[in-house]
N, CA and C atoms as an extended XYZ file, in Angstrom:
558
Properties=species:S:1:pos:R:3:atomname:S:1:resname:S:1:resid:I:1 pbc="F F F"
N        24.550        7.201        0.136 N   UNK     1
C        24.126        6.511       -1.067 CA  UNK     1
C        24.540        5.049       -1.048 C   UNK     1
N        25.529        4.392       -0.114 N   UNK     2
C        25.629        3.489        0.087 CA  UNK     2
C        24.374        2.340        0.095 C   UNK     2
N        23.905        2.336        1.161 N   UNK     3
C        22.790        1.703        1.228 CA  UNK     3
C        21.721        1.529       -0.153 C   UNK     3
N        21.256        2.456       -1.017 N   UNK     4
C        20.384        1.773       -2.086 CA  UNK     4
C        21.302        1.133       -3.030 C   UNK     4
N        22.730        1.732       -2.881 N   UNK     5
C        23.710        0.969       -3.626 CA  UNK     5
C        23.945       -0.336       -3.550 C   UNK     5
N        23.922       -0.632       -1.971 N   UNK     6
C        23.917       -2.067       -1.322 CA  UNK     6
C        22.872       -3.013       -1.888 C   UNK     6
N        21.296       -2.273       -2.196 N   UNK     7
C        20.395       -2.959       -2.274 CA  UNK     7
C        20.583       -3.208       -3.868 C   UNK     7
N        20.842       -2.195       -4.896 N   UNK     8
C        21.259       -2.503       -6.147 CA  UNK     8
C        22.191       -3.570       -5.996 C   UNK     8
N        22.883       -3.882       -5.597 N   UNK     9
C        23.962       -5.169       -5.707 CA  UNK     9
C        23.842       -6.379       -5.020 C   UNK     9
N        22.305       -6.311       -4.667 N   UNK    10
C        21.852       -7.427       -3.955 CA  UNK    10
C        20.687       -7.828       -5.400 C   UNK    10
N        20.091       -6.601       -5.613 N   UNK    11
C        18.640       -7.374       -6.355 CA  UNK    11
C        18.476       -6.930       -8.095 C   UNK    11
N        20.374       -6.171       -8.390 N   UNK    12
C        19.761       -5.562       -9.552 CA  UNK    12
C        18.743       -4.489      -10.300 C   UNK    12
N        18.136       -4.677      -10.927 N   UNK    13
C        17.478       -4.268      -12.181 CA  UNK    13
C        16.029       -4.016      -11.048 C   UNK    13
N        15.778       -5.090      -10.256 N   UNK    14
C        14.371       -4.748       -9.294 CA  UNK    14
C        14.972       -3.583       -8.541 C   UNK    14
N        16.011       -3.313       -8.232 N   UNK    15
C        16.238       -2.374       -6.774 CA  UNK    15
C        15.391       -0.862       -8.348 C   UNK    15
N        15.694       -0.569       -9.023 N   UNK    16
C        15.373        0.601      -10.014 CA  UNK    16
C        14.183        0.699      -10.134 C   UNK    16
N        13.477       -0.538      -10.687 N   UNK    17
C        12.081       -0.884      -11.017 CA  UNK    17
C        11.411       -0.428       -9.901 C   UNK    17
N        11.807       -0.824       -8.777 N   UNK    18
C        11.177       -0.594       -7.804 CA  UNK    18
C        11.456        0.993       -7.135 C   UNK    18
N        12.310        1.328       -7.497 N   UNK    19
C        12.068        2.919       -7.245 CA  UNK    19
C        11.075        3.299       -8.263 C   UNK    19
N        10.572        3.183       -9.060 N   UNK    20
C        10.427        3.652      -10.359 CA  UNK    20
C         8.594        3.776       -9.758 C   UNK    20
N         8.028        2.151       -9.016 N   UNK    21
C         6.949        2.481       -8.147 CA  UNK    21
C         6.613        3.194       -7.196 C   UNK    21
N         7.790        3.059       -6.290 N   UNK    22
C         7.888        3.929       -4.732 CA  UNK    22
C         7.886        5.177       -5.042 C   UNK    22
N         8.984        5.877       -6.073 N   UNK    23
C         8.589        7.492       -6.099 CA  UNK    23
C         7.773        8.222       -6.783 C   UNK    23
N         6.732        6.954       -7.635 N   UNK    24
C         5.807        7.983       -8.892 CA  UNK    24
C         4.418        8.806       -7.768 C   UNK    24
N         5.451       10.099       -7.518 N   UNK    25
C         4.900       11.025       -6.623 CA  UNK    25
C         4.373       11.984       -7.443 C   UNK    25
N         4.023       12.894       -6.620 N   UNK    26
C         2.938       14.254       -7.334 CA  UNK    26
C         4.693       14.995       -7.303 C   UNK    26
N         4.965       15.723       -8.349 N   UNK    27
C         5.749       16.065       -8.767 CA  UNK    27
C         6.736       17.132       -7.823 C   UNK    27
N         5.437       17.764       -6.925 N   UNK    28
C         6.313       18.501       -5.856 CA  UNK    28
C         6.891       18.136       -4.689 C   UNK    28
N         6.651       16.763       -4.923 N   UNK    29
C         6.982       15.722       -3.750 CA  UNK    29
C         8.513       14.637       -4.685 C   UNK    29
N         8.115       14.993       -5.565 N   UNK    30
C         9.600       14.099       -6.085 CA  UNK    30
C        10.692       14.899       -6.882 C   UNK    30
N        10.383       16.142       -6.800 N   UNK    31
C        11.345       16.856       -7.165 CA  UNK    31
C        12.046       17.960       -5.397 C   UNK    31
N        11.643       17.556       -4.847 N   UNK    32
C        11.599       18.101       -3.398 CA  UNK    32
C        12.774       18.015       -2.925 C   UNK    32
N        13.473       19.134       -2.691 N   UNK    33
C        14.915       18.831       -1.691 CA  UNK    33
C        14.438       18.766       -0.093 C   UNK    33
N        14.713       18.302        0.830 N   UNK    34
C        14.840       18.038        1.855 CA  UNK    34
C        15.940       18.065        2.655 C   UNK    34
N        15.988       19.631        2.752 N   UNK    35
C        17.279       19.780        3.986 CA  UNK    35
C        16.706       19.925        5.022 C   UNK    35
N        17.781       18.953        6.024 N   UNK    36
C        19.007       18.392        5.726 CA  UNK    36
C        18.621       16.880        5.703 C   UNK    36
N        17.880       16.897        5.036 N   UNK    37
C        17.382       15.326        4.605 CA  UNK    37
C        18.782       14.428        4.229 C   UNK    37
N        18.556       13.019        4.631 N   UNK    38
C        19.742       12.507        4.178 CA  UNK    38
C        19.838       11.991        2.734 C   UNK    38
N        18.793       11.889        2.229 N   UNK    39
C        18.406       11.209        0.754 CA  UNK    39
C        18.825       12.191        0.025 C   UNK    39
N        18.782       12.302       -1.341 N   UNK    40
C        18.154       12.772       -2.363 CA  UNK    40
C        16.915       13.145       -2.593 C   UNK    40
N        16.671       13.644       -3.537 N   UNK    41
C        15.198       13.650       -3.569 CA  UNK    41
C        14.768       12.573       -4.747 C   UNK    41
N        13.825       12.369       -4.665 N   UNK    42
C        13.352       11.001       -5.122 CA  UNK    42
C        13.380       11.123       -6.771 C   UNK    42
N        13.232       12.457       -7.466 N   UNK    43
C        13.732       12.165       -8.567 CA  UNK    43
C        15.407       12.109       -8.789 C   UNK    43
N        16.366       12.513       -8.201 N   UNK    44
C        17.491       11.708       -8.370 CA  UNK    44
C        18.247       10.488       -8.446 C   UNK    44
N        17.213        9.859       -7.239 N   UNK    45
C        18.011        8.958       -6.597 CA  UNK    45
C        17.043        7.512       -7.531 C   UNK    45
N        15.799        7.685       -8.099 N   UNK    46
C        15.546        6.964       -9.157 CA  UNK    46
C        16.183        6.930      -10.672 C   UNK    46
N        16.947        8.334      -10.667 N   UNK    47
C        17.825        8.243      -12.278 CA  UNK    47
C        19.150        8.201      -12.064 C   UNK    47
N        19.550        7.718      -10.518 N   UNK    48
C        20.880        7.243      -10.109 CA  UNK    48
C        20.742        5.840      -10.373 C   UNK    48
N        19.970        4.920       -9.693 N   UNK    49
C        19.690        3.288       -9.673 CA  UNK    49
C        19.646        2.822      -11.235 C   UNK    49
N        19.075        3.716      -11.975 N   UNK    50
C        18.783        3.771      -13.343 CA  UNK    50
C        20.150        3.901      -14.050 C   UNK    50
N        21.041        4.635      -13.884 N   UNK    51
C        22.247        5.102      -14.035 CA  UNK    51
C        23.128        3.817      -13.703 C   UNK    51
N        23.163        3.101      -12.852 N   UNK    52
C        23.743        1.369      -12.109 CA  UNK    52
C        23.429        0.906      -12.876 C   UNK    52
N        22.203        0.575      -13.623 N   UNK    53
C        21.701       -0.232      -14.745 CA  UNK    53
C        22.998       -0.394      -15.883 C   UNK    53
N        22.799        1.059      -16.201 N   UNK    54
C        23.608        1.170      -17.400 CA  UNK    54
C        25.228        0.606      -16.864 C   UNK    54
N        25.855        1.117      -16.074 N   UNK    55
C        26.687        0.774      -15.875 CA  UNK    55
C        27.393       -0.572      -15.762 C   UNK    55
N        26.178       -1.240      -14.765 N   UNK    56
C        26.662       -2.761      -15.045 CA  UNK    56
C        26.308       -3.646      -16.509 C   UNK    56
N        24.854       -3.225      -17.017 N   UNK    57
C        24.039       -4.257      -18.102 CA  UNK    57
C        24.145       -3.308      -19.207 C   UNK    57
N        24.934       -1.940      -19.390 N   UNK    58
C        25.079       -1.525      -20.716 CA  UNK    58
C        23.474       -0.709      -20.809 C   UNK    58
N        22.883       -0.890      -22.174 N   UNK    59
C        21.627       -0.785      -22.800 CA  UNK    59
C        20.364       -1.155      -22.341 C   UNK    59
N        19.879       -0.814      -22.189 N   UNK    60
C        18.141       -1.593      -21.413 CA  UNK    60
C        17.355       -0.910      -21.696 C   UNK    60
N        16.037       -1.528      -21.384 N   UNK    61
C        14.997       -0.974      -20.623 CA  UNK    61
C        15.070        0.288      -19.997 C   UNK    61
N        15.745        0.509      -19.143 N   UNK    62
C        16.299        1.357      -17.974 CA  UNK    62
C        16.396        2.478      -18.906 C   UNK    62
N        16.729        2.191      -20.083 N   UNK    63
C        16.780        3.632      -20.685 CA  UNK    63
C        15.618        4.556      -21.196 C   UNK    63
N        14.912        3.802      -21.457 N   UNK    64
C        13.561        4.190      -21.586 CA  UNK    64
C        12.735        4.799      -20.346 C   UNK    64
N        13.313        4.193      -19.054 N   UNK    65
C        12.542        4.195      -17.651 CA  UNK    65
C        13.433        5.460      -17.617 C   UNK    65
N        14.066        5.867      -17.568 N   UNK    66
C        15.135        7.207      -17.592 CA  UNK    66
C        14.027        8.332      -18.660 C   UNK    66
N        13.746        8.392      -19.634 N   UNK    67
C        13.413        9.158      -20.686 CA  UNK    67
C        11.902        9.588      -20.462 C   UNK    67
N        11.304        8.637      -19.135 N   UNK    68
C         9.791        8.935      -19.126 CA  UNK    68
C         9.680        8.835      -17.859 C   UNK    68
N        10.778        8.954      -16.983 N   UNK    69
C        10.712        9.507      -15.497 CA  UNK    69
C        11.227       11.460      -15.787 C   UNK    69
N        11.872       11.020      -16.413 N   UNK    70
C        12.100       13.088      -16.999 CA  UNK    70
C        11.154       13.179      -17.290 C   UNK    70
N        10.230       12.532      -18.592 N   UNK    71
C         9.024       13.435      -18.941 CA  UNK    71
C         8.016       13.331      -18.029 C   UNK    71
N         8.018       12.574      -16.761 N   UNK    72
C         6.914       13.080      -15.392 CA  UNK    72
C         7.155       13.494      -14.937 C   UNK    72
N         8.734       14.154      -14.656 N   UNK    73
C         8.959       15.152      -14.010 CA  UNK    73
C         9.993       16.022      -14.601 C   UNK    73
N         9.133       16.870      -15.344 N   UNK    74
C         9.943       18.022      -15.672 CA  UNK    74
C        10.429       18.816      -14.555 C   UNK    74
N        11.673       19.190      -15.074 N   UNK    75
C        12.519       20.047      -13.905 CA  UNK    75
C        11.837       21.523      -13.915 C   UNK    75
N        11.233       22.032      -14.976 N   UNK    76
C        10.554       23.412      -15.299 CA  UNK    76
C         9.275       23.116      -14.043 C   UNK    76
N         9.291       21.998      -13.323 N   UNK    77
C         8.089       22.168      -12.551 CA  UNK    77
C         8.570       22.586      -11.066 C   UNK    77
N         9.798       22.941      -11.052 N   UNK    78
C        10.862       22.811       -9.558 CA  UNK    78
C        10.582       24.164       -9.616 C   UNK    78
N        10.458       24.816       -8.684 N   UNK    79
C        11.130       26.324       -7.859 CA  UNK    79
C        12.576       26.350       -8.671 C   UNK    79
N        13.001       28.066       -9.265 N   UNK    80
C        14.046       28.131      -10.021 CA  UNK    80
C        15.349       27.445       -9.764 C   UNK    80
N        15.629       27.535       -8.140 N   UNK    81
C        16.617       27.530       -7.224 CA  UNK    81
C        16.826       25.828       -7.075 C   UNK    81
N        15.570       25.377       -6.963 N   UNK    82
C        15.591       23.950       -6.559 CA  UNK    82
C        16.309       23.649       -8.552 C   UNK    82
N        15.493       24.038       -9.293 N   UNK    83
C        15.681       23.446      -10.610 CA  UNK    83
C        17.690       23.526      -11.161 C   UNK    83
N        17.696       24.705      -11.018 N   UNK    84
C        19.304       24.575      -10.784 CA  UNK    84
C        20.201       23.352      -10.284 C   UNK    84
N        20.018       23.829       -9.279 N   UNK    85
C        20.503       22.602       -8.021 CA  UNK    85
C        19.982       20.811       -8.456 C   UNK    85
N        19.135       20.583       -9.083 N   UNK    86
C        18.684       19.250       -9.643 CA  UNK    86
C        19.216       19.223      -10.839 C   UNK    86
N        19.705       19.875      -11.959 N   UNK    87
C        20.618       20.027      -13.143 CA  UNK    87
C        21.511       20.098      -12.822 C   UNK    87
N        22.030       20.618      -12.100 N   UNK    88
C        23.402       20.259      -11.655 CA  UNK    88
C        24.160       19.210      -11.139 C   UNK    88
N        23.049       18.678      -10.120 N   UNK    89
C        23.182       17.066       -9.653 CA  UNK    89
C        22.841       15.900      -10.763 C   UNK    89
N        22.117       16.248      -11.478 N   UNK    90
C        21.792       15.477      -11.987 CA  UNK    90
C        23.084       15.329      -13.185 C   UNK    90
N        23.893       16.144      -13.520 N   UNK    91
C        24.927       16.119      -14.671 CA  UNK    91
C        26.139       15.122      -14.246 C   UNK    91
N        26.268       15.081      -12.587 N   UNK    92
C        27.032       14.333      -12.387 CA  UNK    92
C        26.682       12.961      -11.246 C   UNK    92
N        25.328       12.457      -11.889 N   UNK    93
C        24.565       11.135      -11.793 CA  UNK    93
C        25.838       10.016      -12.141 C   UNK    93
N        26.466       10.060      -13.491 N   UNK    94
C        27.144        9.146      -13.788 CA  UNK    94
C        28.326        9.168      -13.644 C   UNK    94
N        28.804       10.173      -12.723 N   UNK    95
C        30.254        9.795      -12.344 CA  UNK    95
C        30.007        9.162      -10.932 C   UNK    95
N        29.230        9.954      -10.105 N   UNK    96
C        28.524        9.309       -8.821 CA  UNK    96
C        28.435        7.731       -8.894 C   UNK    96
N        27.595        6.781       -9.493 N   UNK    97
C        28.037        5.701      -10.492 CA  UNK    97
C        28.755        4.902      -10.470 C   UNK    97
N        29.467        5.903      -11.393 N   UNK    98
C        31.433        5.054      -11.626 CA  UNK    98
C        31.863        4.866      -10.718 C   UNK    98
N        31.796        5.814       -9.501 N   UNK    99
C        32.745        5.929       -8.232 CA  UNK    99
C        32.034        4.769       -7.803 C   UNK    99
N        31.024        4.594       -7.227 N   UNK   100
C        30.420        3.219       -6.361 CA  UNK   100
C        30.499        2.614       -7.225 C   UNK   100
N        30.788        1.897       -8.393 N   UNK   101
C        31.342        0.779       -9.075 CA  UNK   101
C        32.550        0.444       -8.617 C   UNK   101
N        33.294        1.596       -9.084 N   UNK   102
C        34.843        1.288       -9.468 CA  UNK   102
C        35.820        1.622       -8.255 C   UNK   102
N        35.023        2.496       -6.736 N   UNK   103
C        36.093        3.032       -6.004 CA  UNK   103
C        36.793        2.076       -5.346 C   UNK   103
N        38.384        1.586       -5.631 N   UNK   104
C        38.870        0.964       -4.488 CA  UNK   104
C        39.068        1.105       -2.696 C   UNK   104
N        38.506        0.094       -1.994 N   UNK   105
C        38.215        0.572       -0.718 CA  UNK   105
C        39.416        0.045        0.358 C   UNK   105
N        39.969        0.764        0.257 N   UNK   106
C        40.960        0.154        1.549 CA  UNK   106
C        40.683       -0.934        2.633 C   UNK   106
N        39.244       -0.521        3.247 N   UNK   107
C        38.089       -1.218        4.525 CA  UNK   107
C        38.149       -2.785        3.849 C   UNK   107
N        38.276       -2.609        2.120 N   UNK   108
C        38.034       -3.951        1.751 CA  UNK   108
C        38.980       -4.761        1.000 C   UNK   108
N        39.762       -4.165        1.514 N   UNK   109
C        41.037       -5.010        0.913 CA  UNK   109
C        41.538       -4.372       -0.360 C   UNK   109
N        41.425       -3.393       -0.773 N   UNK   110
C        41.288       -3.026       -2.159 CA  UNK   110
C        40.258       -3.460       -3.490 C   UNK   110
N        39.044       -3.991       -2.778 N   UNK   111
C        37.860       -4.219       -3.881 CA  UNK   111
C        37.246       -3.108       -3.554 C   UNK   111
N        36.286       -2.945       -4.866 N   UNK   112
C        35.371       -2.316       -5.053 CA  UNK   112
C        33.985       -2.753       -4.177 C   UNK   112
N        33.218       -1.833       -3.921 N   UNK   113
C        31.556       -3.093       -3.151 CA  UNK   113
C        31.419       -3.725       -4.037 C   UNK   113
N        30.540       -3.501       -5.152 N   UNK   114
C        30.513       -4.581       -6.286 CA  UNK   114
C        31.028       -5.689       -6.067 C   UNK   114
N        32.296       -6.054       -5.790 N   UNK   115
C        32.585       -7.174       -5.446 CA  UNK   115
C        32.484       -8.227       -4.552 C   UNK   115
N        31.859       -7.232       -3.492 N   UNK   116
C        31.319       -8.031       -2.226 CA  UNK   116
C        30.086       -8.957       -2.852 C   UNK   116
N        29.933       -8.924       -4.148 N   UNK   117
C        28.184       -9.151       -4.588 CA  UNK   117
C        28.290      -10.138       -5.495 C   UNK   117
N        27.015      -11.072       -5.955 N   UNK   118
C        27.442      -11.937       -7.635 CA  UNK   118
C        26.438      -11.078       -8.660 C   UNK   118
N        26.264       -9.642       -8.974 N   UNK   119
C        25.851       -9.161       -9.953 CA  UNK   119
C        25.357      -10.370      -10.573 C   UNK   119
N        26.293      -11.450      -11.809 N   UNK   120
C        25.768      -11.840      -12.689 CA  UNK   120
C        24.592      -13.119      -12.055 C   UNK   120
N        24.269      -13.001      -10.618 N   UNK   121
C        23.287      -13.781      -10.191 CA  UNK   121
C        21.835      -13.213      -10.747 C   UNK   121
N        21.759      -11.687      -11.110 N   UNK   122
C        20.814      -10.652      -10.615 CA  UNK   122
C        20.888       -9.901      -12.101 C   UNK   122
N        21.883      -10.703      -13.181 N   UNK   123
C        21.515       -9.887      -14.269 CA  UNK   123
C        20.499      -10.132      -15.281 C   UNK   123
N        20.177       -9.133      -16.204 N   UNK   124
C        18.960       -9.357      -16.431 CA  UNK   124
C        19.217      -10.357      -17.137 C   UNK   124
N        19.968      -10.711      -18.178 N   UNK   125
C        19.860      -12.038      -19.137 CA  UNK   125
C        20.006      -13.281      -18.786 C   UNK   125
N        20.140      -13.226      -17.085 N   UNK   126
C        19.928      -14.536      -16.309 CA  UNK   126
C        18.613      -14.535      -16.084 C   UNK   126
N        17.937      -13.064      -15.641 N   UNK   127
C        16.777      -13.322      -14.924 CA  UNK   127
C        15.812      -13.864      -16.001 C   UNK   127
N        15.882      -12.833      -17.433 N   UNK   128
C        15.196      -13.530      -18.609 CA  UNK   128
C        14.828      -15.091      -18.723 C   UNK   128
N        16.396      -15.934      -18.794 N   UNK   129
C        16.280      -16.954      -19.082 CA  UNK   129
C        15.325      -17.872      -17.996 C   UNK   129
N        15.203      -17.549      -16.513 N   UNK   130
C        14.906      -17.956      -15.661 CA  UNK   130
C        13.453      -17.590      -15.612 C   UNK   130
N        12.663      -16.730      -15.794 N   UNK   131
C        11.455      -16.357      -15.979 CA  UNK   131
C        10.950      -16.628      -16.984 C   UNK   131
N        11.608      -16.826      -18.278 N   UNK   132
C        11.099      -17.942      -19.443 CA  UNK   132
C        10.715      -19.012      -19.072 C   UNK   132
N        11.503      -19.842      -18.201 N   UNK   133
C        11.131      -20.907      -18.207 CA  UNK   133
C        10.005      -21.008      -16.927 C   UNK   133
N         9.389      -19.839      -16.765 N   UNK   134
C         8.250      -19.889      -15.663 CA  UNK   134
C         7.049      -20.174      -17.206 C   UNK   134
N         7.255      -19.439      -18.001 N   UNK   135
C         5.751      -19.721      -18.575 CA  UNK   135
C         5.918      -21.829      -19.463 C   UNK   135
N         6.454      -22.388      -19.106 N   UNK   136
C         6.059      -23.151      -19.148 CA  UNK   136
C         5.411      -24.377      -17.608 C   UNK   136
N         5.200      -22.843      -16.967 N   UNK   137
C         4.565      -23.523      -15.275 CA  UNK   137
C         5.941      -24.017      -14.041 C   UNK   137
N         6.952      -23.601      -14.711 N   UNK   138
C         7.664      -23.853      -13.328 CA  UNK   138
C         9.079      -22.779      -13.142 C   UNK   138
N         9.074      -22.901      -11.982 N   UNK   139
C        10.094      -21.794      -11.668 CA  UNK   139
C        10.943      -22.427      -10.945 C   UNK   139
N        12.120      -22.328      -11.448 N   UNK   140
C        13.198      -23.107      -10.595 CA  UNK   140
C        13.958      -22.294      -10.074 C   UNK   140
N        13.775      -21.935       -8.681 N   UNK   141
C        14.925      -20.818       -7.932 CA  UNK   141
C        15.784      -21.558       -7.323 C   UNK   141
N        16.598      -22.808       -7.431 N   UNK   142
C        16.899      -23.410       -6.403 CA  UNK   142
C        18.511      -22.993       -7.386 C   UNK   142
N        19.805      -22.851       -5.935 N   UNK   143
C        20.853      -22.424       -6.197 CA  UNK   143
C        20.731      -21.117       -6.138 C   UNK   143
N        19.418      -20.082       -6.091 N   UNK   144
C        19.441      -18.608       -6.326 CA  UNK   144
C        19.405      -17.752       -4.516 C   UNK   144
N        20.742      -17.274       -4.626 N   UNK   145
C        20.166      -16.487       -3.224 CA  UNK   145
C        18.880      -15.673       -2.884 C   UNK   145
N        18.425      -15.704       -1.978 N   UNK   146
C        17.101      -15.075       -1.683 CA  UNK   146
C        16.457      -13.993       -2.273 C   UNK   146
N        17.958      -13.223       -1.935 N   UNK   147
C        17.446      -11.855       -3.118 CA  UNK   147
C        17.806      -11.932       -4.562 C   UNK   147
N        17.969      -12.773       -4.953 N   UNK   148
C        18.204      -12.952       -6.663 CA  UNK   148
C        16.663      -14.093       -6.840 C   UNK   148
N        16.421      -14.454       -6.203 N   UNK   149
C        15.312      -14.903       -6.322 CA  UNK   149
C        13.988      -13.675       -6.192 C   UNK   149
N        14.088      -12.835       -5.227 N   UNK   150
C        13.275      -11.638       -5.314 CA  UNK   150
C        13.545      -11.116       -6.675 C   UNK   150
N        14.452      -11.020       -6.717 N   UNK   151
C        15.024      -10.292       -8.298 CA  UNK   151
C        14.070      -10.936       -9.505 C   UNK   151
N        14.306      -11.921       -9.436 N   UNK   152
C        13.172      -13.089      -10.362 CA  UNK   152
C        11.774      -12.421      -10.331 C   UNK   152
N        11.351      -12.195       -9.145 N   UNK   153
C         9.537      -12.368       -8.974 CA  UNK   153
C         9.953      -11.023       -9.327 C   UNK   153
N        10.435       -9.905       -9.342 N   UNK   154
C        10.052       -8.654       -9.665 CA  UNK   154
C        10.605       -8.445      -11.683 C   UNK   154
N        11.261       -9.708      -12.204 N   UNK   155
C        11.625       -9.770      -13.413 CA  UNK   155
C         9.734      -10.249      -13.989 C   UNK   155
N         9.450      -11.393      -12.767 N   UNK   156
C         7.789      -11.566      -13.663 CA  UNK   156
C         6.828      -10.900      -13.605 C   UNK   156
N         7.195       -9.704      -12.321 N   UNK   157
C         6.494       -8.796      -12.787 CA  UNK   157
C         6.592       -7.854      -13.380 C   UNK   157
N         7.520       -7.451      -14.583 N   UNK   158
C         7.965       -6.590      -15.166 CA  UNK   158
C         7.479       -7.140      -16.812 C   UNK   158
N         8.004       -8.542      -16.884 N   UNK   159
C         6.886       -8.911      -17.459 CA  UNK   159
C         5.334       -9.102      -18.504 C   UNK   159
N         5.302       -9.058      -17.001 N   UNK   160
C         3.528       -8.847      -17.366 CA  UNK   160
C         2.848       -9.844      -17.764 C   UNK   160
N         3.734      -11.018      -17.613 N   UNK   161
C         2.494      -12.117      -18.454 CA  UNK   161
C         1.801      -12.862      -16.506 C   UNK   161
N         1.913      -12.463      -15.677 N   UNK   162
C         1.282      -13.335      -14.372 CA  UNK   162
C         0.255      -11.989      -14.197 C   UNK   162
N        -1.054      -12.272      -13.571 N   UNK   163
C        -1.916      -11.537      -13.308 CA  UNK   163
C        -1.108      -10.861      -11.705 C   UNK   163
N        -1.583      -10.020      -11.188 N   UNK   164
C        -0.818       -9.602      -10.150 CA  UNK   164
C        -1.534      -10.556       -8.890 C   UNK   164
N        -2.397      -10.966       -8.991 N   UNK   165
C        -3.416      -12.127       -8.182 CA  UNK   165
C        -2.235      -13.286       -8.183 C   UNK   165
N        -2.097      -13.926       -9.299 N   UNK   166
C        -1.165      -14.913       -9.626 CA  UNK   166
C         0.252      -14.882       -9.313 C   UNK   166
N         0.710      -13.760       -8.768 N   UNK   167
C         2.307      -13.480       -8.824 CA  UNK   167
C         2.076      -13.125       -6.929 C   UNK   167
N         0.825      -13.099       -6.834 N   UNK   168
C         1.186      -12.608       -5.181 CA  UNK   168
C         1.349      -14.764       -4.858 C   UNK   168
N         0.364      -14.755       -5.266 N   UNK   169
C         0.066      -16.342       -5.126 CA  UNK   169
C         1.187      -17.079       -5.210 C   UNK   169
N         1.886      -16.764       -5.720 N   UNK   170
C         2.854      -17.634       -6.415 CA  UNK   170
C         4.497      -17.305       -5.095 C   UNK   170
N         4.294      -15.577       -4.832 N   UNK   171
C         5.413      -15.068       -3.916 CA  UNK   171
C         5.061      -15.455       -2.491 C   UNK   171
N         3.498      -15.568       -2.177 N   UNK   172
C         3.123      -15.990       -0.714 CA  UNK   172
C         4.031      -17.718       -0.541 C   UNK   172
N         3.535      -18.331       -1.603 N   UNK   173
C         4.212      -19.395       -1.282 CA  UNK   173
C         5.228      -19.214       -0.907 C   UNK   173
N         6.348      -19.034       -1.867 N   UNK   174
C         7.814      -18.628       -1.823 CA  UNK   174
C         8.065      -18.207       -0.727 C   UNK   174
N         7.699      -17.116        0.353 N   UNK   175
C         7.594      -16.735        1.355 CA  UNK   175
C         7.741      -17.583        2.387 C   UNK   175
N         6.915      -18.338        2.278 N   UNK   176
C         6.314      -19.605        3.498 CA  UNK   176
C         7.536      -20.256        3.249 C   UNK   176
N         7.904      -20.811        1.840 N   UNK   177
C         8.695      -21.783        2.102 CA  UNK   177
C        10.019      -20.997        2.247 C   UNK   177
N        10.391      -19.878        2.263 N   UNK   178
C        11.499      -19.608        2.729 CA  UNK   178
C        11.747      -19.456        4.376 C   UNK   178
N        10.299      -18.865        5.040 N   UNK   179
C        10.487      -18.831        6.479 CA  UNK   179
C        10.204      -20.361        6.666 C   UNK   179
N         9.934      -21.069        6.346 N   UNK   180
C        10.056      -22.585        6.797 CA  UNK   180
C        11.831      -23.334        6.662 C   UNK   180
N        12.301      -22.672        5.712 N   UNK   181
C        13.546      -23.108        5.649 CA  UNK   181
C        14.787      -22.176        7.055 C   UNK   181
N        14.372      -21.346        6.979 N   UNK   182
C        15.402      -20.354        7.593 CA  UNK   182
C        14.192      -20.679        9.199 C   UNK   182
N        13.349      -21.591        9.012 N   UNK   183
C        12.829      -21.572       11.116 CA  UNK   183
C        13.583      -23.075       11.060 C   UNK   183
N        14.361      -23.982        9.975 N   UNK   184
C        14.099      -25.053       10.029 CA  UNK   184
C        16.085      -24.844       10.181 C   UNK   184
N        16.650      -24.396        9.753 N   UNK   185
C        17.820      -23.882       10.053 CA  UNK   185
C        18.368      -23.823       11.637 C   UNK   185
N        17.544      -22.617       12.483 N   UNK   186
C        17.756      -22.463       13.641 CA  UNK   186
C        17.654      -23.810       14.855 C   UNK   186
């Protein structure tokens, strides 16, 4: 669980959102255990990222994205055995959580990962303020690491005020000029 954890503490509120696209599966495909799969199955591991939300930003959105990822996937739609086994995991989503928040790591000196990270680069009431000031035509990512800047383009598209035409338009650039910076580096 490390790894989507990693990516939550790189991009925030998008690393969730974006599960929230990737797994809206046919229900026997996202309630699916996969042994000895290394994942979760995709409805967990979207109301885990969801679960990070809360933990770092409190109240959100996220809570709502929680309340209507259950109601697309009812657990009454699992095999008995599987449905068990997903209530059960699922009860201890938020201690799972706490621990990758809060576990002190020896490897790291005694921080938590979290700390390896600037969260408040990637939180939402930064990203707000920063995507506000897109609808008056400009977007200022400059000072924003790469992926807090991804974090941004997936805050305007959450959104909803850029056509998805307009937001590719807008990320192709961004793109270019980031591989122009990082070929201009080497």
């Amino acid at each position: 669980m490390t790894v989507p954890f990693w990516a939550f503490c790189l991009v925030g509120v998008a690393e969730a959102a974006a599960l929230l696209d990737l797994f809206a599966l046919d229900p026997a495909d996202a309630l699916r255990i996969a042994v000895p799969g290394p994942h979760p199955p995709p409805y967990l591991r979207t109301l885990l990222a969801i679960e990070w939300c809360r933990i770092a930003w409190g109240r959100g959105p996220w809570d709502r994205w929680a309340a209507e990822w259950r109601s697309l996937y009812p657990l009454t739609r699992a095999p008995p055995a599987t449905r068990r086994l997903l209530l059960e995991a699922r009860r201890y989503l938020p201690e799972v959580a706490r621990t990758l928040f809060g576990a002190r790591l020896t490897g790291l000196g005694g921080r938590a990962l979290p700390d390896l990270f600037d969260l408040a680069a990637v939180a939402p009431d930064r990203l707000a303020r920063i995507t506000a000031r897109a609808d008056t035509g400009r977007l200022d990512l400059r000072g924003l690491s790469a992926c807090a800047q991804l974090a941004v383009f997936a805050a305007l598209r959450q959104r909803g005020r850029l056509s998805e035409p307009a937001l590719d338009r807008l990320m192709t650039a961004w793109l270019i000029r980031l591989g122009a910076r990082r070929h201009d580096a080497t």
